[in-house]
Every structure is written in C-alpha cells, then in structure tokens.
N, C-alpha and C positions, 0 to 999 in steps of 0.2 A: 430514656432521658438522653439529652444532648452531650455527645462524649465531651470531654474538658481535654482540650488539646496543648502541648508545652511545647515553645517553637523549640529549635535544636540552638544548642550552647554555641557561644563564639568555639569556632578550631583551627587549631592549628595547620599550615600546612605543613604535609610532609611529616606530621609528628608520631612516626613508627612505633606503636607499641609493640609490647613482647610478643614472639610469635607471630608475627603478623605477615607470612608467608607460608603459615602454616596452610594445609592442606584439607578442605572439606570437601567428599567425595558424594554427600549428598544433595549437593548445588553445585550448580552452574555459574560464573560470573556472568555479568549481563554485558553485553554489547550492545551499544545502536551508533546504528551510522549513518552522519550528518551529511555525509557525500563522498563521492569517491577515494575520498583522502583523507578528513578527519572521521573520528568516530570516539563518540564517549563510552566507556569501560566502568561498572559496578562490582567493586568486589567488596567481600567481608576480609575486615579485619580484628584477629583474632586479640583477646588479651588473657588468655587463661588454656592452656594446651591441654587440658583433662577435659573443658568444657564449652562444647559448641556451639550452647547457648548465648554465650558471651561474646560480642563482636561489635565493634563499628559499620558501620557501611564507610566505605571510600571511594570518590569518583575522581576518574582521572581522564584527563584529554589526550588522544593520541602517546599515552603510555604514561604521563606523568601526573602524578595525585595534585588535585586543587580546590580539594573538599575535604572535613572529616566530618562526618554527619553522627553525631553520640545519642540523637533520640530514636530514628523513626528506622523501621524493618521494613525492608522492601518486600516486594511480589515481582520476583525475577522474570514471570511467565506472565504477567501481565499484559494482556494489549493495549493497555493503555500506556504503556511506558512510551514516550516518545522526544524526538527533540523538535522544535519547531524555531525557522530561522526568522526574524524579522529587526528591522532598522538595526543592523549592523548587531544585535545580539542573537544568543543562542537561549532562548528560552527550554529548560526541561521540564519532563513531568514525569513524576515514579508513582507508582502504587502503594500503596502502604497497609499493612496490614490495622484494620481496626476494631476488632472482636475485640469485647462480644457485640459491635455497634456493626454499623455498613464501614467497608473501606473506606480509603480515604485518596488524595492527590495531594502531592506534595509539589510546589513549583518552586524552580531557583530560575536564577539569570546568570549569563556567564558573558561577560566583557569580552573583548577581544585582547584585553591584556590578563585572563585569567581569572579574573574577578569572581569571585559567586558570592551571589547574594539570596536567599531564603527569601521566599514572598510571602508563599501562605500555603494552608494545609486547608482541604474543602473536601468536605465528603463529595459523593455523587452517587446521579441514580442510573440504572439501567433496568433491562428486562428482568434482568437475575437481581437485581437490587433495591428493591423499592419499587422497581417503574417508572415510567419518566424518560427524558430523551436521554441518549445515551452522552458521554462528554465529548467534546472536540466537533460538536454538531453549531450549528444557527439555528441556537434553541428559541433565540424571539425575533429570527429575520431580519434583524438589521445588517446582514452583511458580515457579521462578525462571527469568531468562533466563541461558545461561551462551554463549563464545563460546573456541575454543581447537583444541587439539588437537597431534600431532605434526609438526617439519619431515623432510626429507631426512637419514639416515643412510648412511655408506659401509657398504661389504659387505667384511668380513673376507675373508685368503686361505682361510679353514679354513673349510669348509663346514657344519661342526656350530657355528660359533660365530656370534654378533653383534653389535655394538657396542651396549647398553646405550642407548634410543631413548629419553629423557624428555617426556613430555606436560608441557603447560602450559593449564590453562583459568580462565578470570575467570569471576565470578558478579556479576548486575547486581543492586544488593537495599538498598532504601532509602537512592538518591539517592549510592552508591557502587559502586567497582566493584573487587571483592577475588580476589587468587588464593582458587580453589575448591582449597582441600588436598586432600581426598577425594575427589573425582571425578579429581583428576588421579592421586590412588595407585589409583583402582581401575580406569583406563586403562592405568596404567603395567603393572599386573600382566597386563592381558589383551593386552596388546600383549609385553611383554619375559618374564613367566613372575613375575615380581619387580617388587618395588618398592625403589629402592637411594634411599634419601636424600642418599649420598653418589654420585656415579656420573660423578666426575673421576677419571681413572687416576694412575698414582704420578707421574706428571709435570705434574699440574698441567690436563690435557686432558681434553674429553669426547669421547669417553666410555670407560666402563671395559669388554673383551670379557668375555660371559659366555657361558654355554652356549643355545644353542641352544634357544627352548621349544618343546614337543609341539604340535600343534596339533590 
C-alpha cells in the first residue's frame, strides 16, 4: 500500500536542543557543495544523550543552521543527495529512509536570504528500486529534469485483479519544483491499464481494486 507521508512541522531556527553537539561516531555528517565557496552541511541533532535513535536532522549553509527538520531520516550516503541551482534559488534533495515501502525524496528551496521552504516528499524508482528511470534524469523528454515514480503495492487474493498503484513525479523547471500531472497519468496508465484521478476505495483507503491489465 501507498505509505501515508507527514510533511515536517513548522521549526525553529537555531532552536538548540539538549545535547545537540553531542557526538555520534556511527555517522558522518553530510556535506554537499554548491560551489567553490558555499556548501550545505546535514547533521543530527541529538535530544536525549543515552539514545541515538533520537535526533532531528539540522541543515546549515556555510556553517550556520536554517533548517530544523523534526520528521524525515536522511541517507547520508545517498547519491541522490544533491543541490541544484536555478533562477536565483537553491533547490535540495535528501534521501529519506522509507521502509518498509521504497525510499523516498524530500525537496526544500532555499532563498537567498535563507529561507527554506519544504515542497514535497515523492518516492522514486530506480534499478534497485522498482525499476524505472532513475531520478534527476528527462524522464519524458521535455527538456527538463523530473524525479518519481511508483512505491510498493499489496497483491490482491483474486488473481485477475490489483490494487490501483498511483505514480507520483516532480518536474525541476525554472527555479521550482512541481508535480508533473502528465507524466504521471501517462505512467499511471502504462503501469495500472487506467488512470483514476480518484483511486481511494469507498472507505477512505488506497487504493481502489481494478481489473487486471493486459500486458
């Protein structure tokens, strides 16, 4: 089934909890660098000194925090961790841990006066995940960069039948980053037969069973 995702809480900046230079020697903080001189910095911060599990992520520009992220766990070692620069903003994208489903992409914007703003959280596919093009590719040739794709769906008892698998892809395109409507209905149809706009069952759930497509 389609993981149910919770965007991250309003945060504070700068808002230090306890511990929060404490020392985990089983990670790496992350770096990526924008260019010769700025570079954005991921680290965990800690609120409970007995337990590791416990942490924020905090992203900081050129050494100072302008993020507190209280949902999502990164993947330090991620290749898909990147920044990308367009019309005067700094677009990110982290990895996210999303078991027991496929990972996930988390993208923010970051102003030139500091700003970040949270866009969206989009699974995606690759060789090792699903299948499918990989993210940060011109998945449908228009020129642009798109990133997405389907997660894990259960498998019906009825063999002719299956639960309605919704694609989801962003398109990266002057300095934003927007669900791609179209690529994702012409996903949805080559993957499910259909394209259901609606595709929550009578209870409220995803997804809705349909028949079976040809292949």
């Amino acid at each position: 089934m389609e993981q149910q995702k919770v965007p991250p809480t309003a945060s504070v900046i700068n808002n230090k909890l306890p511990n929060s230079n404490k020392i985990d020697i089983v990670y790496n903080p992350l770096t990526i660098k924008i260019d010769g001189t700025d570079s954005i910095r991921i680290k965990r911060v800690y609120f409970d000194s007995k337990d590791y599990d416990r942490y924020h992520e905090a992203i900081f520009l050129n050494g100072k925090q302008i993020y507190l992220d209280t949902t999502h766990y990164f993947i330090y070692e991620s290749k898909y961790n990147r920044v990308i620069k367009s019309k005067g903003k700094l677009l990110l994208f982290l990895e996210n841990d999303g078991s027991p489903n496929f990972n996930y992409i988390t993208a923010y914007s970051i102003t030139k006066d500091n700003k970040v703003t949270f866009i969206a959280d989009c699974v995606y596919n690759d060789k090792n995940q699903g299948g499918g093009p990989a993210p940060f590719t011109d998945i449908d040739h228009d020129g642009f960069l798109e990133y997405g794709g389907f997660d894990l769906t259960e498998v019906p008892e009825h063999p002719d039948s299956i639960y309605y698998n919704p694609s989801e892809f962003y398109e990266i395109r002057n300095g934003m980053v927007k669900f791609d409507s179209l690529l994702a209905i012409k996903a949805d149809i080559k993957e499910n037969g259909i394209h259901l706009s609606n595709f929550m069952d009578n209870s409220g759930n995803c997804c809705k069973i349909i028949k079976k497509p040809k292949r």
